[in-house]
C-alpha positions in Angstrom: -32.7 61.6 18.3 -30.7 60.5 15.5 -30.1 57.2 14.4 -27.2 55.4 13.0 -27.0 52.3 11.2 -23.5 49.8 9.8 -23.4 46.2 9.1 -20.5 44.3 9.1 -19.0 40.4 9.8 -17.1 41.4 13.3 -15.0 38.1 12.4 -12.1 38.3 15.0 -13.1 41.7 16.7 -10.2 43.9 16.2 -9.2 47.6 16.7 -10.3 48.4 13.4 -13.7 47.2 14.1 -13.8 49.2 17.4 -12.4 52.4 15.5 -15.4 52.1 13.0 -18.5 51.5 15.5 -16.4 54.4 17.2 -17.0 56.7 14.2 -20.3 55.3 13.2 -21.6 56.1 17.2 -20.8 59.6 17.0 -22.4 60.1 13.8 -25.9 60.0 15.8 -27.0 59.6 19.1 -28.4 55.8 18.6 -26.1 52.7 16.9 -27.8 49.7 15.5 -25.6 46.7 14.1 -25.7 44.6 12.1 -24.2 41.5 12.1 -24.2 39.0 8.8 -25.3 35.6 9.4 -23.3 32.3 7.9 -25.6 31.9 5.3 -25.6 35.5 4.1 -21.9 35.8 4.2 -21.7 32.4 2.3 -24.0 33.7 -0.2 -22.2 37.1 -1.0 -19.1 35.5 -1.0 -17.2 36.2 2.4 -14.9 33.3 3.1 -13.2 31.7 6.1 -15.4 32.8 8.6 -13.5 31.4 11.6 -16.3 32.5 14.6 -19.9 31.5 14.5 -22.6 34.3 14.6 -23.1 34.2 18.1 -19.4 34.4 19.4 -19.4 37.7 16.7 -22.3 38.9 18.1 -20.6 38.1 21.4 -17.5 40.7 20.2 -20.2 43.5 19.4 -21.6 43.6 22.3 -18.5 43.6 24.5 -17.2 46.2 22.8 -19.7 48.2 24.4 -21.0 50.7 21.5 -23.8 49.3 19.8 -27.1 50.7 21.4 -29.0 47.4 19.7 -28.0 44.4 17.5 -29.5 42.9 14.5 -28.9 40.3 12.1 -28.9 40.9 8.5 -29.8 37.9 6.7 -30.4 38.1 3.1 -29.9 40.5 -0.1 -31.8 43.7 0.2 -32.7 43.6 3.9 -30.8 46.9 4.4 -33.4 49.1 2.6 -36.2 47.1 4.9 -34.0 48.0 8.1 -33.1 51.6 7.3 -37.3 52.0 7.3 -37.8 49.8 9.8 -36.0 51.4 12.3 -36.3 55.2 11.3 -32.6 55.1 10.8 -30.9 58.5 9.9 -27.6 57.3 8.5 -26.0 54.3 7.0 -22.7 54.2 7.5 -20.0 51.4 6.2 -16.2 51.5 5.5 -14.4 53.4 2.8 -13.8 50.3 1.3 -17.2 49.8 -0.2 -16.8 53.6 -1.6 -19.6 54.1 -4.1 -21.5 50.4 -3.5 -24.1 51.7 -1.0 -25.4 54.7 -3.3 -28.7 53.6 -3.6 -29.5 53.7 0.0 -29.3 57.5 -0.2 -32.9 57.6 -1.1 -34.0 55.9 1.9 -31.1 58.4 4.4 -27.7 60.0 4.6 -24.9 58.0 3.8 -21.6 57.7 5.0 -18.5 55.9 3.8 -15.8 55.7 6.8 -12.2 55.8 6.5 -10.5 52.6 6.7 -8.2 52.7 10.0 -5.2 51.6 8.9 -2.8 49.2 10.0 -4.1 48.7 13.4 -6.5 45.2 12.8 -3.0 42.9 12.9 -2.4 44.3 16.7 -5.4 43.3 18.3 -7.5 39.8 19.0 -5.5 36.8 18.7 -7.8 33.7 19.4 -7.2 30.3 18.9 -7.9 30.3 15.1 -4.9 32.2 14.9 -5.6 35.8 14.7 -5.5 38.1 11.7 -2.5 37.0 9.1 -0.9 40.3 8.3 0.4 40.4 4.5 2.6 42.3 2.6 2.1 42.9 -0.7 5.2 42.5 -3.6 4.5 44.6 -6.8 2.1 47.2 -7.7 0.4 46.1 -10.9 -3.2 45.5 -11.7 -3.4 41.7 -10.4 -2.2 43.1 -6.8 -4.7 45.9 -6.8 -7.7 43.2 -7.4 -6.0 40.8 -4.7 -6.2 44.0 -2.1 -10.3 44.0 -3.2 -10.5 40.4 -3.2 -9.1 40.1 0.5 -11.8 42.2 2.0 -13.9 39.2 1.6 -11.2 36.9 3.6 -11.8 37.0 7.2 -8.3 36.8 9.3 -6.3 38.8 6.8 -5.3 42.3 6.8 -3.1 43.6 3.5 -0.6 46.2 5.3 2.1 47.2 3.1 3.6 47.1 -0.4 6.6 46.9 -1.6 7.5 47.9 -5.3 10.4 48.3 -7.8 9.4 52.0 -8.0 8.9 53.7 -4.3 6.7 56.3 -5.8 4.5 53.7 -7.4 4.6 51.9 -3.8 3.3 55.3 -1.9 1.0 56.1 -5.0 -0.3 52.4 -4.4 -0.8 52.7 -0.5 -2.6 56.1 -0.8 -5.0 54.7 -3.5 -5.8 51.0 -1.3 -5.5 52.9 2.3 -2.6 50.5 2.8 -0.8 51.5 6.3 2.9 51.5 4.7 5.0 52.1 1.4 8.4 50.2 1.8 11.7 51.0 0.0 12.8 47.4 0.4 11.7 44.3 0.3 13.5 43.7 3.7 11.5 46.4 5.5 8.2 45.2 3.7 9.4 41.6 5.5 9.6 42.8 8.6 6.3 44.4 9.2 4.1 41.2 7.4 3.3 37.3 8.3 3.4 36.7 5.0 3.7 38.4 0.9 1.7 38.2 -1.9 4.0 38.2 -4.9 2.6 39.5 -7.8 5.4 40.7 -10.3 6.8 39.8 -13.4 7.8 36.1 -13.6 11.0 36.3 -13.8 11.5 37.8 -10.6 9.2 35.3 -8.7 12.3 33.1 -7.9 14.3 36.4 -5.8 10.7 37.8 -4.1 10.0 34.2 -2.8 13.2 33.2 -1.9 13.8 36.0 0.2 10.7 35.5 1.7 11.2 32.3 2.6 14.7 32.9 4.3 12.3 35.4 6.2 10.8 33.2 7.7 7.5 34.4 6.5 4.6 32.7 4.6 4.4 33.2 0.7 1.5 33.1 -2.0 3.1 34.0 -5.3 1.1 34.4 -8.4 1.7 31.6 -11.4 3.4 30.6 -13.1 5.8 30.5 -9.7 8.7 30.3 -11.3 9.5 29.4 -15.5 12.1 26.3 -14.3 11.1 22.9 -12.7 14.6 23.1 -10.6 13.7 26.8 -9.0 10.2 25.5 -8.4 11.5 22.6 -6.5 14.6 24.5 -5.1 11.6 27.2 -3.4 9.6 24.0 -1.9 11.8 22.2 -0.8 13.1 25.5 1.2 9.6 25.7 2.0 8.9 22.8 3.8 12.7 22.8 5.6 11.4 25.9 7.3 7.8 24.3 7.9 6.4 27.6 6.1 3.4 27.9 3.4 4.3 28.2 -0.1 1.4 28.3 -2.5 1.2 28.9 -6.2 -1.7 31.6 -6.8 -3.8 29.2 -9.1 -7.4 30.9 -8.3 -9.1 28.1 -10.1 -7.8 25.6 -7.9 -9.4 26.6 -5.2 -13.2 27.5 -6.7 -15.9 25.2 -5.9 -17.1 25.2 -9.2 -13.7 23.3 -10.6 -13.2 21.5 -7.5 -16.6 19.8 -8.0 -15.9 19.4 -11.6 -12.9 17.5 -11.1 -14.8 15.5 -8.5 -17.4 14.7 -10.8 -15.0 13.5 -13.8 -13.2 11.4 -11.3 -15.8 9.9 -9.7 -16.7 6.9 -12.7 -19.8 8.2 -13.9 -18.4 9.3 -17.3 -16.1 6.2 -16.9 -12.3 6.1 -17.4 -10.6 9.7 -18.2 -9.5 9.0 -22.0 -8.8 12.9 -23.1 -8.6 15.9 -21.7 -8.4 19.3 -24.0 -8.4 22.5 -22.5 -8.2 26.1 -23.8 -6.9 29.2 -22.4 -6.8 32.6 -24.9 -6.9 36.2 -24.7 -6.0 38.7 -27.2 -2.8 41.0 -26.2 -1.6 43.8 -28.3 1.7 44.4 -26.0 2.7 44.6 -23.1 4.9 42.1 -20.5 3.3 39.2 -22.3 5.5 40.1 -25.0 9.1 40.0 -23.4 11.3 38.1 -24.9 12.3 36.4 -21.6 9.2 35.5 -19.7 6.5 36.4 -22.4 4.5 34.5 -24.5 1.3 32.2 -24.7 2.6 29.4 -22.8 4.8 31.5 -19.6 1.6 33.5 -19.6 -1.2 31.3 -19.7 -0.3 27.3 -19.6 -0.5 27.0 -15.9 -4.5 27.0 -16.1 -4.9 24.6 -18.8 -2.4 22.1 -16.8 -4.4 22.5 -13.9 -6.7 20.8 -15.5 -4.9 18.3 -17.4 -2.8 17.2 -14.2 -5.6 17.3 -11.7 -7.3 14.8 -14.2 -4.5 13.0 -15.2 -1.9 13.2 -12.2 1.3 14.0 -12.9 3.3 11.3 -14.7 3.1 11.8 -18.3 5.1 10.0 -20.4 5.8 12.3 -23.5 5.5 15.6 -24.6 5.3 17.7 -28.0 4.5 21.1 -28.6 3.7 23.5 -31.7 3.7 27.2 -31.6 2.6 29.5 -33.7 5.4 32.7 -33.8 4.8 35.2 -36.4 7.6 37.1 -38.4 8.7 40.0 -35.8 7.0 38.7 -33.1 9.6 38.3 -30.1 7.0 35.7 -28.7 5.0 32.5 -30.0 1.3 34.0 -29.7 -0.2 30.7 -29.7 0.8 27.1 -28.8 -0.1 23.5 -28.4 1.0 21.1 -26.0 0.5 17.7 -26.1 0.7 15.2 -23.4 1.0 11.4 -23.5 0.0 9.4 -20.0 -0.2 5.7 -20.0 -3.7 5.2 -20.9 -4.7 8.8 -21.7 -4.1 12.0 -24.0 -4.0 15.8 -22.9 -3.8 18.9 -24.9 -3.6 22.8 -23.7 -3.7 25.3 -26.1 -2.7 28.4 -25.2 -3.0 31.9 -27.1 -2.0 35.9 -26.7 -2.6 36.7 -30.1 -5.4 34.0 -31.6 -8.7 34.0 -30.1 -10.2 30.2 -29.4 -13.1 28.7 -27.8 -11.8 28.6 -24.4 -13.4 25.2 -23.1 -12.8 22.6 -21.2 -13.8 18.6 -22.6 -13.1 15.6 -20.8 -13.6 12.5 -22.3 -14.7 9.4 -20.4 -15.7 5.9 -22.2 -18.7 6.2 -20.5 -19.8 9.9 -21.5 -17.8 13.2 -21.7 -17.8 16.6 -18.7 -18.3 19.8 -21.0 -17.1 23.0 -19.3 -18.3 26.1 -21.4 -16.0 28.9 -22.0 -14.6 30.7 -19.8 -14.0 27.1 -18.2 -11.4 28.5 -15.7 -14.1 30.6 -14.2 -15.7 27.6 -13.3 -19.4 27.9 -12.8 -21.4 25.9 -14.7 -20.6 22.3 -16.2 -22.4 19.6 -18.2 -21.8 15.8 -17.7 -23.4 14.4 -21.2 -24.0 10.9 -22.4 -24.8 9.0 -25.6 -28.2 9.2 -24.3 -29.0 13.2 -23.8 -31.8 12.0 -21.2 -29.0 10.8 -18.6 -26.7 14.4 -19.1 -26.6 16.1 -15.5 -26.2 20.4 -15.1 -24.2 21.8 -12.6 -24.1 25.2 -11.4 -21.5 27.1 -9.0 -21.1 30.5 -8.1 -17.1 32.3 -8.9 -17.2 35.3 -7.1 -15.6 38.3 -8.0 -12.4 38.0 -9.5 -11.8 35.1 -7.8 -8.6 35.7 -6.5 -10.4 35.6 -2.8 -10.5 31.8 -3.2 -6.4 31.4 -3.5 -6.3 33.7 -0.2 -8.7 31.9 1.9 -6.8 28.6 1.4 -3.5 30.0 1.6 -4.6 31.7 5.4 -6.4 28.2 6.3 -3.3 26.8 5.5 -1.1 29.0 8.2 -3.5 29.1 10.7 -3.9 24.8 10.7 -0.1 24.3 10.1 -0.8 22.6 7.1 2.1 23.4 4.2 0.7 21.6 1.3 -3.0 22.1 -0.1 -4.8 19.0 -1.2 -6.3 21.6 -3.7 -2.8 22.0 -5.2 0.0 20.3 -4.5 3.3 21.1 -4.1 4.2 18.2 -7.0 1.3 19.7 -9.3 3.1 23.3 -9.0 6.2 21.2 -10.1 5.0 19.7 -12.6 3.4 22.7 -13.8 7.0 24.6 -14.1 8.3 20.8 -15.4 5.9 20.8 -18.6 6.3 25.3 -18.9 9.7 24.5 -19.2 9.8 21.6 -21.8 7.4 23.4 -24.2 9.1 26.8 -24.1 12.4 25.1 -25.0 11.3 22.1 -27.6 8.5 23.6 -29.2 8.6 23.5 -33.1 7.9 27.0 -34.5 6.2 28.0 -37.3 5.0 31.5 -38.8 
């Protein structure tokens, strides 16, 4: 007799659940799953988990195909299982192609084609069922939110929609995607919601239309490059009681939220400075159109995000400097400067000069140190004048991290909530606000 083994959530037990144990059951004669606890799917990153292990265990076993259920509790407990049990063949989705390898020392292994298309048409319980999403563009950044969103439960990326169709049917083969639209009207009928993740000038158009839709949108930053389109998109928004969200992945990551938390709290005393640093080095590419290119389109919202959650949002002044070499269609790197009543703020921003990209926050107590890369937030330092009182914090930021922006943005349809303590709609405002002032008053020099 042989023996079959797959492991998987079963958050909200759907058809494409039920079309993979199908497969996996007649691989073999005998099916074992497994079922991840809460603290295993916390710990390898799986987020909004809306079912506790028992109701999931509950949906396995209704479903009638699994010979005998187990719980798979910590790193590593797969090799243990597949000897434990004499197990023949592991078998998991296609979507973790490659990531099981390893296990083909213990038995045979077996990736599964993804079913697509069919999870959004099953179970709808009362945490509001799978959230079926559209994706707008066709770029890297959508291909790593497609990855990312296998470890949101309640969302199902179904279609794409791009500029060029054959890059929109190239897309869907390569991320088993159900459908490759030819409009952005037909990829609004089939979705919930879109993920917008094009070039910025085009943010405006993709979320409006959305919008009108009727459907729910998460649109990468900066959301739009003017403080009056940022509003104009909210306040449309929240007329139609729908999510808008600016894709701020930092935001939303423990590791910042507890950092912000922390500095805010009193222990380093009042919030005096804040200077935060966001480079990379670009040699061309969209960064360096003329329109929407550029240190500050392409990088100030993260250094903001800091500054404002720290600060708020009523500055009182502004200045910038940017540094735009002879021939360069863009400034490559930038300074803004922000005056608040009792506090100063600088971002610095860079495409084509390489920094130390940390985070300081200085307190009149003590100062919060945030090591580069800050906005992958997962260790910090609160530090004193006396080193014996500093305090380490450490976080995990998994993956790329863009799993954090979906998991609030589907907590946020499912609970009827429109605006995200996590981000505000007057923070993404402000953001656009500040974008806008620095692009169009900076000083330049070569």
């Amino acid at each position: 007799m042989s023996r079959v083994i797959t492991y998987g959530t079963f958050d909200l037990f759907h058809e494409g659940h039920r079309r993979l144990l199908e497969r996996a059951k007649a691989l073999g004669d005998y099916l074992i799953v497994g079922v991840t606890t809460d603290n295993y799917d916390a710990s390898r990153g799986k987020l909004n988990v809306a079912q506790t292990l028992m109701e999931r265990i509950e949906n396995v076993m209704t479903c009638g195909l699994a010979d005998e259920i187990i719980t798979e509790e910590y790193e590593g407990q797969k090799v243990q299982d597949i000897q434990q049990y004499q197990v023949d063949i592991f078998a998991i989705g296609s979507d973790w192609v490659g990531k099981f390898d390893y296990l083909r020392d213990y038995c045979e292994v077996i990736y599964l084609d993804r079913t697509k298309g069919v999870s959004s048409t099953q179970l709808r319980n009362e945490s509001g069922g799978i959230l079926k999403i559209g994706v707008v563009g066709s770029g890297r950044i959508a291909g790593m939110m497609i990855q990312e969103s296998h470890y949101v439960s309640g969302v199902n990326v179904e279609a794409v929609y791009s500029r060029s169709y054959q890059r929109a049917v190239d897309f869907a083969v390569k991320h088993e995607l159900q459908t490759a639209t030819e409009s952005i009207d037909e990829l609004l009928s089939q979705v919930d919601a879109i993920y917008v993740a094009t070039a910025h000038s085009t943010h405006f158009d993709y979320v409006k239309a959305g919008l009108e839709a009727g459907r729910h949108v998460l649109c990468e930053k900066p959301l739009t490059l003017s403080a009056s389109q940022t509003q104009q998109l909210y306040t449309l928004a929240q007329a139609k009681e729908l999510v808008l969200l600016e894709a701020v992945k930092t935001a939303f990551s423990p590791g910042f939220q507890r950092m912000v938390a922390v500095a805010r709290s009193g222990l380093i005393g009042r919030i005096r400075s804040v200077d935060a640093t966001f480079t990379k080095l670009v040699a061309a590419g969209r960064e360096y159109h003329p329109i929407e290119g550029g240190s500050i389109a392409e990088l100030a919202t993260y250094p903001l995000l800091a500054i404002i959650k720290l600060l708020g949002t009523d500055y009182t002044d502004i200045a910038t400097i940017s540094l735009k070499p002879e021939n360069s269609p863009v400034e490559v790197f930038s300074r803004i400067d922000l005056a608040y009543p009792h506090a100063i703020a600088s971002a610095r921003t860079g495409i084509g000069v390489k920094a130390e990209d940390e985070l300081i926050v200085a307190g009149t107590k003590g100062y919060v140190y945030v090591p580069a890369p800050w906005w992958l937030t997962e260790y910090f330092e609160m530090r004193f004048e006396d080193s014996r009182n500093n305090k380490k914090y450490f976080f995990k930021f998994e993956g790329d991290g863009l799993r954090y922006e979906l998991a609030e943005f589907a907590t946020l349809v499912r609970t009827g909530i429109t605006d995200s303590f996590k981000l505000r709609h007057s923070e993404s405002i402000t953001f656009a606000k500040i974008i806008e002032q620095a692009r169009t008053q900076a000083k330049h020099f070569k």
